[in-house]
TIVO-2410 file (N, C-alpha, C; in nm, 3 decimals):
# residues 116
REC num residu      c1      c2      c3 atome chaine
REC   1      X  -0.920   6.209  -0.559     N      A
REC   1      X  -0.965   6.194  -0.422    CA      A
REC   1      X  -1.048   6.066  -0.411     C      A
REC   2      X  -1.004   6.000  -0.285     N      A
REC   2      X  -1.097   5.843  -0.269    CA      A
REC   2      X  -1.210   5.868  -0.198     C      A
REC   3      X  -1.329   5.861  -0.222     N      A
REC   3      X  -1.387   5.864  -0.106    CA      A
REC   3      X  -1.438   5.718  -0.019     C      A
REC   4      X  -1.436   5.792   0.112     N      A
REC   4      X  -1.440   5.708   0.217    CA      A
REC   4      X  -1.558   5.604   0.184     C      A
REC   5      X  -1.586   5.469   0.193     N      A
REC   5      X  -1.688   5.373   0.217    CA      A
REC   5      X  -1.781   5.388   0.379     C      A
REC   6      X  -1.908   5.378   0.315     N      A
REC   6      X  -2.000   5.416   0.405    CA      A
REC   6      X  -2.042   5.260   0.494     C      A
REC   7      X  -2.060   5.340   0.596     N      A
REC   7      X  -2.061   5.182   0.699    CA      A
REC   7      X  -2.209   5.243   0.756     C      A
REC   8      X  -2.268   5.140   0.703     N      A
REC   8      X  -2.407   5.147   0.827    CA      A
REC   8      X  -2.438   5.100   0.916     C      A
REC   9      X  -2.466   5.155   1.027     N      A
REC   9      X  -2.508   5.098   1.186    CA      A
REC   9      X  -2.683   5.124   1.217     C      A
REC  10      X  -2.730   4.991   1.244     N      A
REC  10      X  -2.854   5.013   1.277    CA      A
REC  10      X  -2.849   4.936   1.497     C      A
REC  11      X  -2.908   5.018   1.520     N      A
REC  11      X  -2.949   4.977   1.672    CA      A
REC  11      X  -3.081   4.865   1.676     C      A
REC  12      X  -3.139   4.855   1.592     N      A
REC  12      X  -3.299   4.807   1.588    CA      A
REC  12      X  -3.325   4.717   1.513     C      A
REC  13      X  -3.429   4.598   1.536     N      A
REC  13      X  -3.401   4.438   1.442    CA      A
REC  13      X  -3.475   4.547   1.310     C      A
REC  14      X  -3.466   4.488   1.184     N      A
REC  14      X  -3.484   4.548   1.114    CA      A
REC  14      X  -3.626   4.468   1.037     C      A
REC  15      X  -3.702   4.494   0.983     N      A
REC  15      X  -3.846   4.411   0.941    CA      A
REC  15      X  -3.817   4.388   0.844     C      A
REC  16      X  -3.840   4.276   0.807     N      A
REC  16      X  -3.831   4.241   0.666    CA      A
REC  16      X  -3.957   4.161   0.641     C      A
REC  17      X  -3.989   4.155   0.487     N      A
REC  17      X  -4.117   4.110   0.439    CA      A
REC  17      X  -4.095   3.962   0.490     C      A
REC  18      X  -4.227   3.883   0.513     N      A
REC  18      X  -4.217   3.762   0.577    CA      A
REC  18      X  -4.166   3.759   0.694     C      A
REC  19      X  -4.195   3.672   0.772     N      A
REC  19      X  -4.161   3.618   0.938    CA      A
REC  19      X  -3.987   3.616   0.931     C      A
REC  20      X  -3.963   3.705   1.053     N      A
REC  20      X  -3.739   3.635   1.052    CA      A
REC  20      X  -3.803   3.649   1.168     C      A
REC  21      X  -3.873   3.569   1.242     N      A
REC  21      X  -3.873   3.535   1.370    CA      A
REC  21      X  -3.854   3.414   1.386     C      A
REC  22      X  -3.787   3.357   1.473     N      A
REC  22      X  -3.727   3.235   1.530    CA      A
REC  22      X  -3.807   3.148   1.621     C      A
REC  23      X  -3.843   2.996   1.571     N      A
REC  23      X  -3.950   2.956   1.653    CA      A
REC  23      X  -3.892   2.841   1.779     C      A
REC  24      X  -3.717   2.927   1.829     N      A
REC  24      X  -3.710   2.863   1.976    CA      A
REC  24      X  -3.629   2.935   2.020     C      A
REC  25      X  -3.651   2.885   2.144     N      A
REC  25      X  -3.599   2.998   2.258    CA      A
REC  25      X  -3.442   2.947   2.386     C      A
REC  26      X  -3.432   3.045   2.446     N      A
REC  26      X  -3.305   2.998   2.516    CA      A
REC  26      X  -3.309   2.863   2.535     C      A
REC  27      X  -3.415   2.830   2.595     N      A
REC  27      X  -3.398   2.679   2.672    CA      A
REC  27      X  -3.441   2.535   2.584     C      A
REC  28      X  -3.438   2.565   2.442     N      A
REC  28      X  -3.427   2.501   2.360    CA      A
REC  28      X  -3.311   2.428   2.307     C      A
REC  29      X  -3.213   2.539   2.369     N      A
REC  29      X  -3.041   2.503   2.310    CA      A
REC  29      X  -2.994   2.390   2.415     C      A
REC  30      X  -2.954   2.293   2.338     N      A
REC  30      X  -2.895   2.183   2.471    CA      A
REC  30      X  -2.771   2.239   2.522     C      A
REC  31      X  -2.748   2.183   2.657     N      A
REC  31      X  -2.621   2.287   2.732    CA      A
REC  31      X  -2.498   2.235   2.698     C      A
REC  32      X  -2.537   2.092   2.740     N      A
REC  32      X  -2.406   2.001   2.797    CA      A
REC  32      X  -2.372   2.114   2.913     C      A
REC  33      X  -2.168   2.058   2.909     N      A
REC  33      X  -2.116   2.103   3.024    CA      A
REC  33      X  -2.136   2.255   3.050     C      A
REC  34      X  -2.130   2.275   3.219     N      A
REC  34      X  -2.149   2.404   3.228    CA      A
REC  34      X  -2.070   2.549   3.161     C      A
REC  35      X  -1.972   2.508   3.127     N      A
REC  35      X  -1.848   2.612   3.070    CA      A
REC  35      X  -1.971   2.660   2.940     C      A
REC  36      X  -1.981   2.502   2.842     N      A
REC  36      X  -2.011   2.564   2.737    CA      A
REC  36      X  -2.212   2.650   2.768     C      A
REC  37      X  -2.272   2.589   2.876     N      A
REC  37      X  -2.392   2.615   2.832    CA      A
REC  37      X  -2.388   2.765   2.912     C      A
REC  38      X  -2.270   2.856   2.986     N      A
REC  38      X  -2.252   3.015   3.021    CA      A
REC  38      X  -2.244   3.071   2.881     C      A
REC  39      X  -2.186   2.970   2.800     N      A
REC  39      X  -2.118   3.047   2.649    CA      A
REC  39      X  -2.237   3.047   2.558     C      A
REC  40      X  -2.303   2.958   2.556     N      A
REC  40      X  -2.424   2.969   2.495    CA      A
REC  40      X  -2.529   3.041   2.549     C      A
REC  41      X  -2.575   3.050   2.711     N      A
REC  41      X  -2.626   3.164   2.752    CA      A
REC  41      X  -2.594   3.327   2.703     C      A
REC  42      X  -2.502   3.359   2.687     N      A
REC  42      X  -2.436   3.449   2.685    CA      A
REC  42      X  -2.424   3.517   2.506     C      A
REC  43      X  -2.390   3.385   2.425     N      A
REC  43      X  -2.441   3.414   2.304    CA      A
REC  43      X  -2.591   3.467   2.234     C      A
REC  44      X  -2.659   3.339   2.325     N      A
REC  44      X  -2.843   3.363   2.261    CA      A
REC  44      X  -2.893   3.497   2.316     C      A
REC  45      X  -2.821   3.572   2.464     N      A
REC  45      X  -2.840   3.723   2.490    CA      A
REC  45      X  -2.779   3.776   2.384     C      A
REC  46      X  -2.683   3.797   2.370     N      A
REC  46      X  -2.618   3.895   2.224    CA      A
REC  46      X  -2.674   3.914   2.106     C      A
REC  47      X  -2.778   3.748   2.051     N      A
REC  47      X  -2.792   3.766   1.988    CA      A
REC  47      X  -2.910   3.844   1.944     C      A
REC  48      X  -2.979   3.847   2.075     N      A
REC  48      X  -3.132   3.884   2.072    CA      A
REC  48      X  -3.133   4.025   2.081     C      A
REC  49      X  -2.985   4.088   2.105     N      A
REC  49      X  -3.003   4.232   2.106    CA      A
REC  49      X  -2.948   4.240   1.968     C      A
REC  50      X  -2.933   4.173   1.855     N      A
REC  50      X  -2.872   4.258   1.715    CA      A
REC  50      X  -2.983   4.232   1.649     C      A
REC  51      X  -2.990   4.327   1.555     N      A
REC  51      X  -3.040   4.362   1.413    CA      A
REC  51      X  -3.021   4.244   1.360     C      A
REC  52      X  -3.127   4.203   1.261     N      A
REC  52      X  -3.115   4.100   1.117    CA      A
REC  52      X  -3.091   4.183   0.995     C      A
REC  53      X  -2.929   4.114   1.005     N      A
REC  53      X  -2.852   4.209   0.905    CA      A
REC  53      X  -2.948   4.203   0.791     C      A
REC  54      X  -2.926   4.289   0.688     N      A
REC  54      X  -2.980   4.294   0.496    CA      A
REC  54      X  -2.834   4.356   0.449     C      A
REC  55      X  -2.936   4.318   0.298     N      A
REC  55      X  -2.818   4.344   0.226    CA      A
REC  55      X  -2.701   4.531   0.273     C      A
REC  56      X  -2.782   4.565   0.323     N      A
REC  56      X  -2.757   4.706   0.322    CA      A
REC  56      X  -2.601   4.729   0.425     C      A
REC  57      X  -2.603   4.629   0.493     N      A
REC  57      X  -2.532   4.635   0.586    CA      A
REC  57      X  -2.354   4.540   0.480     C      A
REC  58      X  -2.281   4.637   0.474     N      A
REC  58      X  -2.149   4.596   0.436    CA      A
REC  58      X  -2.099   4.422   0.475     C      A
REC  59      X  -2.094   4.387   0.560     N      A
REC  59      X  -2.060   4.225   0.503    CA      A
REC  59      X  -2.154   4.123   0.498     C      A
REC  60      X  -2.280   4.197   0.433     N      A
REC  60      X  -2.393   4.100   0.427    CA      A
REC  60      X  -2.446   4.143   0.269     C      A
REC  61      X  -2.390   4.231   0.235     N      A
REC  61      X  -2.399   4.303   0.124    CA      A
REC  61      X  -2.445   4.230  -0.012     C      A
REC  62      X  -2.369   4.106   0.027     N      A
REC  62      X  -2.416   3.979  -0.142    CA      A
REC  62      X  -2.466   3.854  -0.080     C      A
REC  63      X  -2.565   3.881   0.062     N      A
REC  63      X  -2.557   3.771   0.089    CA      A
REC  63      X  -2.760   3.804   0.181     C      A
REC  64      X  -2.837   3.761   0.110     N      A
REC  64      X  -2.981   3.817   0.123    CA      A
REC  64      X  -3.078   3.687   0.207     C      A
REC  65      X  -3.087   3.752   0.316     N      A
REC  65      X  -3.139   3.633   0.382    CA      A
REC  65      X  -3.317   3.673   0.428     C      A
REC  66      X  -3.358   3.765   0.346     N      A
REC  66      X  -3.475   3.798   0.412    CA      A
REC  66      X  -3.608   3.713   0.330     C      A
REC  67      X  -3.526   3.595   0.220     N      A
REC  67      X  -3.604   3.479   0.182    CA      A
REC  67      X  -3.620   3.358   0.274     C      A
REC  68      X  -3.525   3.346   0.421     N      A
REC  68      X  -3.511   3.267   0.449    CA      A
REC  68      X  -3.633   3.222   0.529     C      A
REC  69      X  -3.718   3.092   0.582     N      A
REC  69      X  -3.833   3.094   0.622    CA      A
REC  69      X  -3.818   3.044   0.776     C      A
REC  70      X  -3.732   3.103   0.876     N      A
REC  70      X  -3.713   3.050   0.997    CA      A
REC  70      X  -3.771   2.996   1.068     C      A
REC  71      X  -3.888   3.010   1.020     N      A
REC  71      X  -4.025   2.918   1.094    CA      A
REC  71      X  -4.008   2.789   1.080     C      A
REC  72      X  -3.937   2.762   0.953     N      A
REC  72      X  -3.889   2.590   0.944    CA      A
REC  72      X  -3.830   2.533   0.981     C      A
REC  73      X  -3.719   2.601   1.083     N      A
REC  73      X  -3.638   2.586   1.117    CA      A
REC  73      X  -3.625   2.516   1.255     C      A
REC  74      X  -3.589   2.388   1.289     N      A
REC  74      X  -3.631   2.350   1.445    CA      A
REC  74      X  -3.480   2.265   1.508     C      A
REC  75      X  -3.432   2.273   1.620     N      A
REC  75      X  -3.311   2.177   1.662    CA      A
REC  75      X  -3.344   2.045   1.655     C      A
REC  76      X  -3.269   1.946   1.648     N      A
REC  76      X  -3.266   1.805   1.611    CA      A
REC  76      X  -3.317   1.722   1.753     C      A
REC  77      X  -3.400   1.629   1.766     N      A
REC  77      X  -3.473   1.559   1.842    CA      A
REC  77      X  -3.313   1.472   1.845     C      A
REC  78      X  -3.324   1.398   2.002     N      A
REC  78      X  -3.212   1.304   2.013    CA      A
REC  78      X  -3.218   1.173   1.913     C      A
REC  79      X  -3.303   1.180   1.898     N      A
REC  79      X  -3.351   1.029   1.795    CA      A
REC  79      X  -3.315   1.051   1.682     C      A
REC  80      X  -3.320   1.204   1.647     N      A
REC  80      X  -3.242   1.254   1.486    CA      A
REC  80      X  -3.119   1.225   1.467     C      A
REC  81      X  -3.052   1.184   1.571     N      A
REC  81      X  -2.919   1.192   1.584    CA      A
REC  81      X  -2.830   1.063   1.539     C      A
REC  82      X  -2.941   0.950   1.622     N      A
REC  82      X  -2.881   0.818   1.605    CA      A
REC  82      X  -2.847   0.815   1.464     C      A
REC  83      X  -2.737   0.693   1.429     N      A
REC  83      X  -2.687   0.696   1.347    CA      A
REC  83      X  -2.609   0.783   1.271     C      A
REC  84      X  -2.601   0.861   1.338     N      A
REC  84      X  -2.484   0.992   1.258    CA      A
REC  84      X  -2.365   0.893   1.224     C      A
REC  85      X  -2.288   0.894   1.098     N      A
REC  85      X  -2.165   0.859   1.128    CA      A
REC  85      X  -2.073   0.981   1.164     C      A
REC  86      X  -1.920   0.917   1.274     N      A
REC  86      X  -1.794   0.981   1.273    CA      A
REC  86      X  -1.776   1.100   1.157     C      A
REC  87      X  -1.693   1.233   1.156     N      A
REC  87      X  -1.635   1.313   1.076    CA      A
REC  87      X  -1.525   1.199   1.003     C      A
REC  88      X  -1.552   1.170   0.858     N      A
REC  88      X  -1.446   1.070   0.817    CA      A
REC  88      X  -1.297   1.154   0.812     C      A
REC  89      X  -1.224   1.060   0.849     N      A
REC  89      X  -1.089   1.107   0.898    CA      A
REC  89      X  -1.002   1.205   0.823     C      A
REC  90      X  -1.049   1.200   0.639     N      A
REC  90      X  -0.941   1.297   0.548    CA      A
REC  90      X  -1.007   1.426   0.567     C      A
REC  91      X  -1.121   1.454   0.643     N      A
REC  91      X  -1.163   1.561   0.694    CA      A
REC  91      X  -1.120   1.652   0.773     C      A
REC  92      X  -1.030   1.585   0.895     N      A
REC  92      X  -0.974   1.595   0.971    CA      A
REC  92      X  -0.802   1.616   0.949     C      A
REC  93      X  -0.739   1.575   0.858     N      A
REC  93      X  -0.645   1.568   0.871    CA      A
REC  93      X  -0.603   1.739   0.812     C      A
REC  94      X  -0.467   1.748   0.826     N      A
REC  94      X  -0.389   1.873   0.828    CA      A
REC  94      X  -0.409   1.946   0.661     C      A
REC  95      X  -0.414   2.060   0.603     N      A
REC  95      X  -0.440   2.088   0.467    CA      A
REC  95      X  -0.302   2.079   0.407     C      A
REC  96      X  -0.152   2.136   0.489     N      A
REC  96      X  -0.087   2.134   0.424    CA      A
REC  96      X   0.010   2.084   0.543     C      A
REC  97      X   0.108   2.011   0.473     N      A
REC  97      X   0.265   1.929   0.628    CA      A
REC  97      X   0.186   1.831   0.672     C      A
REC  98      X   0.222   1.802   0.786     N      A
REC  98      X   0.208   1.692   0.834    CA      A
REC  98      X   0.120   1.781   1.006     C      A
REC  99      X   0.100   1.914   0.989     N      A
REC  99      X   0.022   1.983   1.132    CA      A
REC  99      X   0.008   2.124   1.129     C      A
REC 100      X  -0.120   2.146   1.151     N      A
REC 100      X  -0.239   2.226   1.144    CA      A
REC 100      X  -0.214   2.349   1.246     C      A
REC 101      X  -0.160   2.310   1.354     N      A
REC 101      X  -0.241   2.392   1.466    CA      A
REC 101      X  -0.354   2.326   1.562     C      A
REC 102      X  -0.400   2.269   1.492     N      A
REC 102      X  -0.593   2.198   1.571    CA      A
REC 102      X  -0.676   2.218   1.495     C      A
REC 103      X  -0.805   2.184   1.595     N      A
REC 103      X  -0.970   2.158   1.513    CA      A
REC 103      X  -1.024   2.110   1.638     C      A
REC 104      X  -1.129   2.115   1.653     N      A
REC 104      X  -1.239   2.095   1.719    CA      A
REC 104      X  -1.338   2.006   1.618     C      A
REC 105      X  -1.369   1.886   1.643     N      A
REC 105      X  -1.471   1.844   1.562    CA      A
REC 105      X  -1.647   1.823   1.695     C      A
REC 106      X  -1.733   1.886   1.609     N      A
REC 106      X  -1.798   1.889   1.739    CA      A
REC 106      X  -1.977   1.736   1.639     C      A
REC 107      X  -1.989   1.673   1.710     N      A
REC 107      X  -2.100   1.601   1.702    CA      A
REC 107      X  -2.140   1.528   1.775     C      A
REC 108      X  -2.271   1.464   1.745     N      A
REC 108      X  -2.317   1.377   1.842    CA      A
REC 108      X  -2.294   1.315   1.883     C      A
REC 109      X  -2.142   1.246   1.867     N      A
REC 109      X  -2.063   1.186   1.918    CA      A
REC 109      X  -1.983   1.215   2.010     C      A
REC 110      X  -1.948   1.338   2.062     N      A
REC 110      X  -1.936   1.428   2.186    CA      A
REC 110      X  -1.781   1.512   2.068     C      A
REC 111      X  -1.696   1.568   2.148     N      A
REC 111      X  -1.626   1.629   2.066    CA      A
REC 111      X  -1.435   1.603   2.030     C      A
REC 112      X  -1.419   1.600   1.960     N      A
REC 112      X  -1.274   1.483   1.923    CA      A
REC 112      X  -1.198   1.635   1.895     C      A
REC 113      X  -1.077   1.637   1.965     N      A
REC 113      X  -1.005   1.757   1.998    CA      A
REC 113      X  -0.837   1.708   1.902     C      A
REC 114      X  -0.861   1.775   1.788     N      A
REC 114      X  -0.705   1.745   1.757    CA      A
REC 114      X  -0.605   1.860   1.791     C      A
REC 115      X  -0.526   1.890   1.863     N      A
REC 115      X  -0.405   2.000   1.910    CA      A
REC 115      X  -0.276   1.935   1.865     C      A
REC 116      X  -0.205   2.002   1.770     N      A
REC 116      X  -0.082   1.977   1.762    CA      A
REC 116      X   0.033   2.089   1.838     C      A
***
């Protein structure tokens, strides 16, 4: 007899030793166009209603983030940006043939859409 794998569901952020609090808020996220900044509205709600997974939770299981120090954590000033170079191009290209499907490359350079 197999027995079934146990799936845990928590409703509630979960505490973990040290700060997993996040030091920015909705209007921290840059929008750009309106399409994407509904999608990002809409994300940073979702996200504020889940739990901070632990290990306990099945696909977080080998993956322990309650070392992480989010307080360090801050979005990039526009001035951080200058000088980014381009995604170099063998990055971009197809893994296998001569076409992929697509990619989205997204940077400060605005966003380079390959669709085959």
């Amino acid at each position: 007899m197999t027995a079934k794998a146990k799936v845990v569901v928590r409703k509630a952020r979960s505490r973990h030793k040290g700060a997993l609090t996040i030091p920015w808020h909705a209007e921290d996220i840059r929008a750009g166009a309106e399409t994407v900044a509904a999608f990002r509205r809409e994300a940073w709600a979702r996200f504020q209603t889940l739990p901070w997974p632990t290990t306990k939770d099945e696909p977080w299981r080998r993956t322990d983030i309650s070392g992480l120090e989010l307080n360090t954590f801050r979005f990039p000033a526009a001035s951080d940006l200058e000088g980014v170079p381009p995604a170099p191009k063998e990055l971009t290209r197809p893994l296998v043939g001569d076409r992929h499907g697509g990619h989205l490359v997204l940077s400060p350079h605005g966003v380079e859409r390959h669709m085959d």
